[in-house]
C-alpha positions in Angstrom: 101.1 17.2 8.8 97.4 15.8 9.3 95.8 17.4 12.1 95.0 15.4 15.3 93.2 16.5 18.7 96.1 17.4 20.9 95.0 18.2 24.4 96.7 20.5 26.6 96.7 21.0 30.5 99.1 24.5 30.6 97.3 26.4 28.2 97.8 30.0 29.6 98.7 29.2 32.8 99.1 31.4 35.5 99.3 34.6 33.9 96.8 34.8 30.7 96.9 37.6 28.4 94.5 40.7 29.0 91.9 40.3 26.0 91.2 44.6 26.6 87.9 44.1 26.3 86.1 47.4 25.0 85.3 50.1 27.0 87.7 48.0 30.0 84.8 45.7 30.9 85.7 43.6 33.6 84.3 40.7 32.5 82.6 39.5 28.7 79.3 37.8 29.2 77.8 36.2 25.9 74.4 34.6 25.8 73.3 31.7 24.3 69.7 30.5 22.9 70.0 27.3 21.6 67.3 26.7 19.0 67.1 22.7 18.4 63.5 21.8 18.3 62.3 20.8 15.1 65.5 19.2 13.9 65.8 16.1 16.9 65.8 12.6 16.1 62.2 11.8 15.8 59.7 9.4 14.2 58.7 12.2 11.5 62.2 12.4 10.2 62.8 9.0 10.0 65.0 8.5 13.3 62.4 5.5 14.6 62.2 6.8 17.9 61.7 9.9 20.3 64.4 12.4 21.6 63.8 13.0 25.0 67.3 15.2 26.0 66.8 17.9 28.7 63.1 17.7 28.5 60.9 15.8 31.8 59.9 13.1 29.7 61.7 9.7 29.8 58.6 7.9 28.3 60.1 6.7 25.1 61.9 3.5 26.7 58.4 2.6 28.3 55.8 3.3 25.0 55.8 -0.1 23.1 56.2 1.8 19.5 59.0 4.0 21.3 57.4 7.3 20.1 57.1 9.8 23.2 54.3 12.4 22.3 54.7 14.1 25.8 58.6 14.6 24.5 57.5 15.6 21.1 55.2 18.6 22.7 57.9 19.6 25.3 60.0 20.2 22.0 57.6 21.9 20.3 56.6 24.3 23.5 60.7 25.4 22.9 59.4 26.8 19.3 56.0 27.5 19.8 56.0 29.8 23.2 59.6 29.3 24.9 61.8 31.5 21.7 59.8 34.7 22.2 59.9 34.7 25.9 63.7 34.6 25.7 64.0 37.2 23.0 61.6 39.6 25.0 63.3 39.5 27.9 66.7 40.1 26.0 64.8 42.7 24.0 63.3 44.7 27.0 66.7 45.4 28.3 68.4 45.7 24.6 70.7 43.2 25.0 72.4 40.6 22.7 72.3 37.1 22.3 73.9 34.8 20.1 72.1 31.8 18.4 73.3 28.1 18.3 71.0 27.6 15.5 69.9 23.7 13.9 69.6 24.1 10.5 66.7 22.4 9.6 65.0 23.5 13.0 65.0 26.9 11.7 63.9 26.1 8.6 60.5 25.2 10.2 60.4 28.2 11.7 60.3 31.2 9.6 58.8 33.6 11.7 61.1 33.1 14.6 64.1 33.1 11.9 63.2 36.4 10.6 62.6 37.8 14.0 66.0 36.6 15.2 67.6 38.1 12.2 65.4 41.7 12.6 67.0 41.0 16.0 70.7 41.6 14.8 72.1 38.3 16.7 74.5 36.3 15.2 74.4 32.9 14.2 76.6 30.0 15.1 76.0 26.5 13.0 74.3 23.8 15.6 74.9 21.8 12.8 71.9 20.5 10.2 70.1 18.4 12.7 70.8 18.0 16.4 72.4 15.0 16.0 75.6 13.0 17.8 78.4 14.2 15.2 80.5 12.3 17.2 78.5 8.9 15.9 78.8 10.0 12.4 81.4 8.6 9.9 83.8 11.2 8.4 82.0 11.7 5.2 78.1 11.7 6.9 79.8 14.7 8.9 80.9 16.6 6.2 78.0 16.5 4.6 76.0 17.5 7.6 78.6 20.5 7.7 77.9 21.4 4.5 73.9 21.3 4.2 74.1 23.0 7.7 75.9 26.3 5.8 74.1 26.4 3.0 70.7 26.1 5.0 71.2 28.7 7.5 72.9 30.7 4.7 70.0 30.7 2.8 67.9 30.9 6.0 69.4 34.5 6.9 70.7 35.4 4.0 74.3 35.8 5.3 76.9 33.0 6.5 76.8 31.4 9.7 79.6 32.9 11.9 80.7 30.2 14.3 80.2 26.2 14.6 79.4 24.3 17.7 78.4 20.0 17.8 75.6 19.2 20.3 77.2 17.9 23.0 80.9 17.3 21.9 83.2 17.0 18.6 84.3 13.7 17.1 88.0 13.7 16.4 87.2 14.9 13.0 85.1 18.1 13.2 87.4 20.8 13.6 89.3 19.2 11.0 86.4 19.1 8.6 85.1 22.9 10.1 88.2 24.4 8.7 88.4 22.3 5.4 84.8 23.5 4.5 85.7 27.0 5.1 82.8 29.9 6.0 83.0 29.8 9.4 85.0 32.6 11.9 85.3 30.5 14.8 84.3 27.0 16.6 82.8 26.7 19.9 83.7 22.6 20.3 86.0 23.5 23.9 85.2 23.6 27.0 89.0 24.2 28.4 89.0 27.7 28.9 87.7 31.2 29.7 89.1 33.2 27.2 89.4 32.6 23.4 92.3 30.3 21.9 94.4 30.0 18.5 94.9 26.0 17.2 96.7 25.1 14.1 94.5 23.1 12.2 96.4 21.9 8.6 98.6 24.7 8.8 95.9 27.4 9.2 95.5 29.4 12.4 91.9 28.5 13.7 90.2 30.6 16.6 88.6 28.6 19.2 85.7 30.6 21.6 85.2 28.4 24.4 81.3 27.7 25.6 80.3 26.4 29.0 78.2 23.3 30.4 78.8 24.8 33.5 76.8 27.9 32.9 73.8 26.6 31.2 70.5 25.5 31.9 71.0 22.1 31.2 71.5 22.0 34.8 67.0 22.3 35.3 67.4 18.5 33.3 69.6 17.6 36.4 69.7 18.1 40.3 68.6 21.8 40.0 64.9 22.0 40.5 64.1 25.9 40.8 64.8 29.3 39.5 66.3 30.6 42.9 68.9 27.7 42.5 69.5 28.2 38.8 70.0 32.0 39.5 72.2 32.0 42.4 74.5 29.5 40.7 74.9 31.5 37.4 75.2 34.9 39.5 77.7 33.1 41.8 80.0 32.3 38.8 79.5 36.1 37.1 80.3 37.3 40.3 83.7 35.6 40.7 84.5 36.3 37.1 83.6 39.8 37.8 85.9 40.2 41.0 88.3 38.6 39.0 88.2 41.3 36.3 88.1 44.1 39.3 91.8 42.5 39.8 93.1 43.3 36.6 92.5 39.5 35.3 89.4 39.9 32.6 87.9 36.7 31.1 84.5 35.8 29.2 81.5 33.8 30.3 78.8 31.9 28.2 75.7 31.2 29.5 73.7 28.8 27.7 70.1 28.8 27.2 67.2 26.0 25.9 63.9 27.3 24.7 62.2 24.1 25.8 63.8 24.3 29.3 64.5 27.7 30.4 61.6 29.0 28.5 59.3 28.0 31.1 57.6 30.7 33.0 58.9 29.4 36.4 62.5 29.3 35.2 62.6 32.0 33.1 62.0 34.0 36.4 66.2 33.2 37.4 67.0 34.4 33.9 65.5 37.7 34.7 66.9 37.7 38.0 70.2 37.5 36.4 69.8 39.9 33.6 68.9 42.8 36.1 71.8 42.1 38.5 74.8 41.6 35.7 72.5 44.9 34.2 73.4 46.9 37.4 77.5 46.1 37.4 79.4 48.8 36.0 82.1 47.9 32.8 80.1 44.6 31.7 80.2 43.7 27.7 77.0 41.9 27.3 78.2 41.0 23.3 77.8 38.4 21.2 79.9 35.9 20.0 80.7 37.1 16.8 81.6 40.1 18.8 83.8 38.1 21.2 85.6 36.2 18.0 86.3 39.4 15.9 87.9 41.2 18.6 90.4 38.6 20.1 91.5 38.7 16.2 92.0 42.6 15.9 93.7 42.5 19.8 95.2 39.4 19.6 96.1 37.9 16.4 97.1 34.5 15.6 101.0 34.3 15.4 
């Protein structure tokens, strides 16, 4: 039977299984830095006009040839200064982070791709460019899929773990994920707190949820400082937390943007937050890989 989005509103319901995270953390917190810059629609590549998403230009739609140079430097600030201010901070405290790596982006990038492999994090497929995938036809998508895993392949030498579409899925992807083959997991859901098995053409495919909720995207919205951004973000690792003290465990992504959280003033809540999850006792900081190969060894797909 051809596979189709099914959605669900029961899922686990009221009594989800305990994932036994190692060592009995309460709570599995996985970081997030998503490198994109370098590989957004732009005049350079052909696109005929500026991306400007979750930067604080909005110039494009006033410039008469379209092309927003402020946007274009706030991109390149994520690749040129924002990626090693993340990783050092991660670094300092010798903690994990998983990569939502653009293809091509990282391509342009060599040194920051060989420091993020030195680095041991694990790399999930942001797919070849930072485009919609949910515009693309059916056979435009596969092919992005495709050049996206040989690229970063080649990139790091070994095979992208995970897969996650900026912003959301067309109706298509997962299908087309699990038809290429390669990849562990997909990130595409933002349904749940703990990890999932869907049946995709009669294989079982595992599903590690990510979160809008916990990201930074929020600095491109109605959160202006770091004091905001880090209350917010310790308010939800918090509940989690208590939650896990109660003998109900779940996982928490926390996504990051070079080009937004990478400022100086905003990386000052990411710090914040570091040092306080830092002082709870029974937290796995892990990455996703992490998170993906152990809901398979505890919980297999049935």
């Amino acid at each position: 039977m051809a596979y189709t989005v099914q959605r669900d509103f029961i899922g686990y319901g009221a009594n989800p299984p305990d994932p036994q995270w190692p060592g009995g953390a309460k709570v599995a917190v996985n970081f997030v830095m998503n490198y994109e810059e370098g590989s957004e629609p732009s005049f350079e590549l052909g696109d005929g006009r500026t991306e400007f998403g979750l930067t604080e230009s909005n110039a494009g739609s006033q410039v008469k040839s379209g092309r927003d140079l402020a946007a274009e430097g706030m991109f390149e600030y994520g690749s040129r200064v924002g990626v090693w201010r993340l990783m050092r901070l991660f670094q300092e405290r010798g903690l994990p982070i998983t990569v939502f790596g653009c293809a091509l982006a990282l391509e342009r990038n060599p040194e920051a791709a060989a420091a993020i492999h030195a680095a041991g994090y694990d790399i999930c497929s942001h797919g070849w460019r930072w485009v919609k995938h949910f515009e693309l036809s059916e056979a435009e998508e596969r092919e992005h899929i495709a050049k996206a895993h040989a690229s970063l392949t080649k990139t790091f030498g070994e095979a992208p773990a995970g897969w996650y579409c900026r912003y959301g899925p067309s109706e298509n992807t997962r299908r087309l994920v699990v038809e290429h083959g390669g990849f562990l997991y997909d990130s595409d859901y933002y349904g749940e707190e703990l990890p999932i098995w869907v049946q995709v053409e009669g294989k079982q495919h595992l599903v590690v949820p990510y979160s809008l909720v916990n990201n930074d995207g929020k600095y491109a919205g109605w959160m202006g400082t770091s004091d905001q951004w880090f209350s917010f973000i310790r308010d939800a690792f918090d509940m989690l937390y208590d939650e896990g003290c109660k003998g109900r465990p779940k996982m928490m992504s926390v996504g990051l943007h070079m080009r937004l959280i990478g400022h100086p003033s905003r990386a000052m809540g990411l710090q914040r937050l570091l040092d306080h999850i830092m002082a709870k006792p029974d937290v796995w900081v892990t990455r996703r890989l992490d998170i993906a190969r152990h809901w398979m060894a505890m919980h297999p797909a049935r």
